[in-house]
N, C-alpha and C positions, 0 to 999 in steps of 0.2 A: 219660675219660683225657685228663689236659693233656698238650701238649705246648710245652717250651720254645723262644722264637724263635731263641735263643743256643743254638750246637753245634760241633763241628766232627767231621769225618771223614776216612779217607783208605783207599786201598788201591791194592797194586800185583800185577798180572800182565803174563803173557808167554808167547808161544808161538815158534814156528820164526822167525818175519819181526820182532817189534819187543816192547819192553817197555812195557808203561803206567802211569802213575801217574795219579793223580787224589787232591786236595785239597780239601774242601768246608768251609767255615768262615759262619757264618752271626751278623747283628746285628739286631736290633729294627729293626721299619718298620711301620708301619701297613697296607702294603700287600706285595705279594709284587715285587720287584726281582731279576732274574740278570744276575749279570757274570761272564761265561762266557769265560776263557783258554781258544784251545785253537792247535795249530799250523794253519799255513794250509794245511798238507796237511789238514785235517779241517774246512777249512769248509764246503763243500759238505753236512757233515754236523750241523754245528751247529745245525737249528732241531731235528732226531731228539731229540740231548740236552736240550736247555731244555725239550722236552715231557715228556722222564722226570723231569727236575729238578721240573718245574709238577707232576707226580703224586702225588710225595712230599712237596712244601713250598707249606703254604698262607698265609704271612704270612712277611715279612721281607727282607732286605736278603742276598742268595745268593751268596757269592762261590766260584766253581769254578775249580782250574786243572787243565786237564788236558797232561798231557806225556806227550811221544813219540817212543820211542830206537827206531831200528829195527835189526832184527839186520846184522850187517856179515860180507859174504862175500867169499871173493875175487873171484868174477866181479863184485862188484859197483863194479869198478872197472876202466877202461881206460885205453889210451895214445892220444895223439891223435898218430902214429907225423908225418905230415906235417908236423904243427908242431913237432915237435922237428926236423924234418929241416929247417923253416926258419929254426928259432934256432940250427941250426949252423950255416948257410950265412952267416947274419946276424952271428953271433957269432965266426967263420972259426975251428969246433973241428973240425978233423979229425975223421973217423968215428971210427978209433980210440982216439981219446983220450977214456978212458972216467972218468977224472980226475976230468972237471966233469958229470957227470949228475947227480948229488944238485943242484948249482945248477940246470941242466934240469927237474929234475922241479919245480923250487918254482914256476918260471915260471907266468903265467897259461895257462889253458886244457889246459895239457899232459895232468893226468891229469882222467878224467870221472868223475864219481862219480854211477853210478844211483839208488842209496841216496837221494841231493839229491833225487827228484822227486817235483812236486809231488801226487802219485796216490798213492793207496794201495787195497788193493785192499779187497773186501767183508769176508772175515775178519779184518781190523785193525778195521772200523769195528764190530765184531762184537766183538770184545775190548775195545775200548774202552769199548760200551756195558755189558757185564756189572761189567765195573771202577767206570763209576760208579754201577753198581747196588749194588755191595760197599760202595760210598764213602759210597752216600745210607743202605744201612741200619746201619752204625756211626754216621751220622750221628745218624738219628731212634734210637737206641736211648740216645743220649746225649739225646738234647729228650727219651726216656720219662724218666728216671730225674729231669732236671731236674724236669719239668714235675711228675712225685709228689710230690715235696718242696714243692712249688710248694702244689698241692690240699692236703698235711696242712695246710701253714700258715695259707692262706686258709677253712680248714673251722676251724681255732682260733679266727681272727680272727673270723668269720662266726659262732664261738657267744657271743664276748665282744660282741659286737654283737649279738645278739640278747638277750644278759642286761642290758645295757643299756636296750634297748625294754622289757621285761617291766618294769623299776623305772621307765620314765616311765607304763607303763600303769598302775602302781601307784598313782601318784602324781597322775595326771590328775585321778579323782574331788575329793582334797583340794583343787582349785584352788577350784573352784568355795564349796567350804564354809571355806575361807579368807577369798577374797573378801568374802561374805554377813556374815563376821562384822566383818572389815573395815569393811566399808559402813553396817553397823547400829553401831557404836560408834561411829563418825563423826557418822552420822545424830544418834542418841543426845545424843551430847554438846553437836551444833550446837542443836538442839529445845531440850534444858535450858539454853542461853546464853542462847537468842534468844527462848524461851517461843512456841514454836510447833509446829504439831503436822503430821504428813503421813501420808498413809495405806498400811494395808500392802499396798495394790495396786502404789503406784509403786515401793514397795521391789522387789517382786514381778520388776515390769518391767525395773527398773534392773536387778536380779541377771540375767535372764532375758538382757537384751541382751549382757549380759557371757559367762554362758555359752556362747550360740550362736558369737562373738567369738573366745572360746577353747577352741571345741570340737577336742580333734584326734583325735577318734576314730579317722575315716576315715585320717588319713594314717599312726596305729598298724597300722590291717587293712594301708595297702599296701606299709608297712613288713615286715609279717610273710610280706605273698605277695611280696615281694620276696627276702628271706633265704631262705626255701623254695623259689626258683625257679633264686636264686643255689647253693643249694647242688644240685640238681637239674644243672644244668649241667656243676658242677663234677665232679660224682660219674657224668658220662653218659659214653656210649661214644666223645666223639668230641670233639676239642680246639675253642672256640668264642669264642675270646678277643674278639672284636669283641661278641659277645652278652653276654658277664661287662663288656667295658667298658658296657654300657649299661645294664645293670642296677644298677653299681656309681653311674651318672651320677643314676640314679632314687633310688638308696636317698641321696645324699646331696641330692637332692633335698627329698624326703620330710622328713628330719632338720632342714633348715634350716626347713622352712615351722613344725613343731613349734615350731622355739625362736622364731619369730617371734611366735608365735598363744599359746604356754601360759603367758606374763609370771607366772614363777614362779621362782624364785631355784635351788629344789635341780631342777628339770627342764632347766632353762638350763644347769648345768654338767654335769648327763648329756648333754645336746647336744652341749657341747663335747668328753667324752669320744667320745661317736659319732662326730661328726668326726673323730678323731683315729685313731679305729679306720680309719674308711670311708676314710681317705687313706691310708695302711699297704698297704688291697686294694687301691686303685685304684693304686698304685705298684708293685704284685706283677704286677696285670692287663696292664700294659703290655709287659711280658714273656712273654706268653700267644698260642698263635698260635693 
């Protein structure tokens, strides 16, 4: 099962004391990065989160915001009775005159608001954490659906690349009986100019170095355990995107040492299609966590 590095998520609860929200949006990284918003009422709590964050997300660049409205009561606000009693004295307003209290109340420090502190208690950091639990798995249900789409495409790719290899394996044996004939026409014609003769050992030899030269036997087998291992990955229970990049690294590997070694004209431009395939996955792969 892949899963996609690109996602996003979100969800919001709430109980008696505060409401939460929580935002998860995620981009391509090589590595696993969290950039974790949250109020500084909940730092205290923040390495708890980044550890549920790390459980569900194994690659990529993590951006979380979490917010938090807390319920508003009336006790959750007081009069600081003294300091209005010294911005009357200061401001010379009669007791009675009840006129300018709205200006009173705007003054600094007048009303306290508990709600403002910086604590929060155990069942908010409790509801918080269930919220980003809501948040990570609408996340990762959006990276499954990605990342399916992902694997059919790369299992397409991966068979067009593999029909590919089957026509250079086709075609390997002909190099050699091309060459041969090559060589012997050559030979041929030079002997009848120059009226000289050579024997059919060095011809022998001469083909022989050549074949060894352009053997790619071996780099067809590790072509083929490479596709079967890539598909193997792709089709297993569990997302490995750093492993598909390396295989992907191997198979275009493999493909380049072919067109170097098989100097053959229609195997050189199945190369060049290989390549073109193998860049296609490895541009899908980088998107794989």
């Amino acid at each position: 099962m892949l899963l996609s590095m690109t996602g996003q998520g979100a969800a919001t609860a709430f109980d008696d004391n505060a409401t939460v929200t929580v935002e998860i949006r995620a981009v391509n990284n090589r590595h696993l990065k969290v950039n974790l918003r949250a109020p500084d009422s909940l730092i205290s709590s923040e390495s708890a989160f980044e550890k549920l964050i790390r459980q569900n997300v194994g690659r990529g660049t993590v951006n979380v915001s979490i917010k938090l409205e807390k319920t508003t009561r009336k006790d959750d606000f007081t009069l600081d009775l003294e300091l209005i009693q010294s911005y009357r004295q200061q401001l010379k307003i009669d007791d009675g005159d009840n006129q300018s209290l709205d200006a009173l109340l705007s003054l600094p420090g007048v009303v306290i608001s508990r709600s403002q502190s910086n604590k929060v208690d155990d069942a908010t950091v409790i509801l918080v954490c269930e919220t980003l639990q809501q948040a990570l798995q609408q996340f990762n249900q959006m990276r499954e659906v990605e990342g399916a789409s992902m694997a059919e495409d790369l299992l397409v790719q991966l068979e067009e690349l593999n029909s590919r290899v089957q026509t250079i394996r086709e075609l390997a044996p002909g190099v050699i009986n091309k060459y041969s004939q090559r060589l012997t026409d050559k030979l041929n014609g030079l002997l009848e100019k120059h009226n000289l003769t050579i024997s059919d050992s060095d011809v022998t030899r001469e083909i022989g170095i050549f074949a060894d030269r352009c053997d790619i036997t071996e780099e067809v087998v590790r072509l083929d355990s490479h596709i079967s291992q890539f598909r193997s990955v792709v089709q297993g229970h569990t997302s490995q995107g750093r492993k598909l990049d390396f295989i992907t690294q191997e198979l275009f590997r493999e493909i380049n040492t072919i067109g170097s070694k098989a100097n053959d004209t229609e195997i050189a431009n199945t190369v060049v299609e290989c390549k073109t395939i193998i860049e296609r996955i490895r541009e899908q792969v980088q998107n794989i966590e």
